[in-house]
ZAMARGU-4260 file (C-alpha; in steps of 0.2 Angstrom, whole numbers, plus 5000, padded with zeros to 4 digits):
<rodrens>
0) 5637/5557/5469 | 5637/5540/5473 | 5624/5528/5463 | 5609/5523/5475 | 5592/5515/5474
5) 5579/5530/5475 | 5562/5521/5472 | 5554/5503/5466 | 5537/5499/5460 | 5529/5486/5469
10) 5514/5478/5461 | 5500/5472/5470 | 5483/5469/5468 | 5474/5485/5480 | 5490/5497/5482
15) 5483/5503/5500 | 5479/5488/5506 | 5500/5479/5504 | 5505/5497/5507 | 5495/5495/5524
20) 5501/5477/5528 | 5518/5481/5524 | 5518/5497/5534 | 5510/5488/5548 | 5522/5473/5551
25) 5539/5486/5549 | 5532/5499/5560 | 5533/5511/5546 | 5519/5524/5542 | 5512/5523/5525
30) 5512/5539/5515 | 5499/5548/5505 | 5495/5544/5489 | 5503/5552/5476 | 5496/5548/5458
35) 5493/5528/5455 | 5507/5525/5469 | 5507/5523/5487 | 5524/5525/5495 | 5530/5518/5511
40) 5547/5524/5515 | 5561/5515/5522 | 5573/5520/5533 | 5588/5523/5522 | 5576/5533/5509
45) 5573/5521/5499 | 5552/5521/5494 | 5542/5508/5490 | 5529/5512/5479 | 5514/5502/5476
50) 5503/5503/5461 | 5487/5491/5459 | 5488/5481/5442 | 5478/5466/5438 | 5481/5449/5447
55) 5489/5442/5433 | 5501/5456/5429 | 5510/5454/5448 | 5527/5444/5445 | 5531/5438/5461
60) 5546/5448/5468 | 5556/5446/5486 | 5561/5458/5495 | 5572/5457/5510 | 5571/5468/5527
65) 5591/5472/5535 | 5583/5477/5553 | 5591/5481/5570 | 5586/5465/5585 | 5574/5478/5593
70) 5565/5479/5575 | 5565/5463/5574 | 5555/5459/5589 | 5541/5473/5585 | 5542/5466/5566
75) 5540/5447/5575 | 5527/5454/5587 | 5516/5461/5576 | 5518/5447/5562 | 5512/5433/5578
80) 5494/5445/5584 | 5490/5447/5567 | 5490/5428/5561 | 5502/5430/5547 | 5511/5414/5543
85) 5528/5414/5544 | 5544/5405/5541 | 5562/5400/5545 | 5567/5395/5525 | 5564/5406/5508
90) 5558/5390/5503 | 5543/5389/5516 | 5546/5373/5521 | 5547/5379/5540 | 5532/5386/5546
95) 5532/5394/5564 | 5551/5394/5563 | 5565/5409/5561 | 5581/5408/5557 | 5595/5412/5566
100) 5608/5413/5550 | 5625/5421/5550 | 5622/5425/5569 | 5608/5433/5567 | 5587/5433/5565
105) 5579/5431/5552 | 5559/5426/5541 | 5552/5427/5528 | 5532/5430/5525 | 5520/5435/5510
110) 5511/5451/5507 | 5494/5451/5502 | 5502/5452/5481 | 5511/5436/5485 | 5526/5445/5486
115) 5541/5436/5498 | 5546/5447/5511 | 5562/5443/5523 | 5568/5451/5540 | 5585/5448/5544
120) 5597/5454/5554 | 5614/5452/5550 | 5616/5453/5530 | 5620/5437/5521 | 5640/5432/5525
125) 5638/5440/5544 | 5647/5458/5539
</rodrens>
């Protein structure tokens, strides 16, 4: 069997709430909670499960988003009607801006944790 990524935890502040956001802006239904997780999982079956943990425990992660054009534009609809800031840069320098990197689409935006999230299109190098 080949090695692949099965789960992550993803700290957050109130586990329903980013699982919700997150759900939300990737067109992806949130699943039921099992235990202190709440798991939303992504199209290649990998599951990101949330736990709530204090504020101050939550290191800032990023996580980045390989989706097809028409993903993209649901993903950048729903990110403009609900007022989430987004930007062309990792370094949110470029408000209101995406990218169009290696050919392709891309932004980043944060999740209610903090957390840096990213939709791209085209991986990193154009493959």
């Amino acid at each position: 069997m080949a090695v692949q990524l099965n789960h992550t935890i993803v700290h957050s502040r109130d586990n329903r709430e980013s699982a919700a956001f997150l759900g939300h802006v990737l067109g992806l239904p949130v699943g039921d909670a099992w235990g202190p997780f709440v798991p939303l999982e992504l199209s290649n079956g990998v599951t990101l499960d949330f736990a709530t943990v204090p504020a101050e425990s939550i290191t800032v992660q990023h996580y980045a988003f390989l989706v097809t054009e028409e993903e993209f534009d649901g993903i950048f609809r729903r990110i403009e009607e609900a007022g989430i800031t987004y930007y062309a840069d990792p370094g949110l320098r470029r408000p209101g801006e995406i990218n169009h990197n290696d050919g392709g689409r891309g932004m980043y935006f944060k999740d209610p944790a903090g957390h840096g999230m990213e939709a791209i299109t085209r991986p990193y190098g154009g493959f």
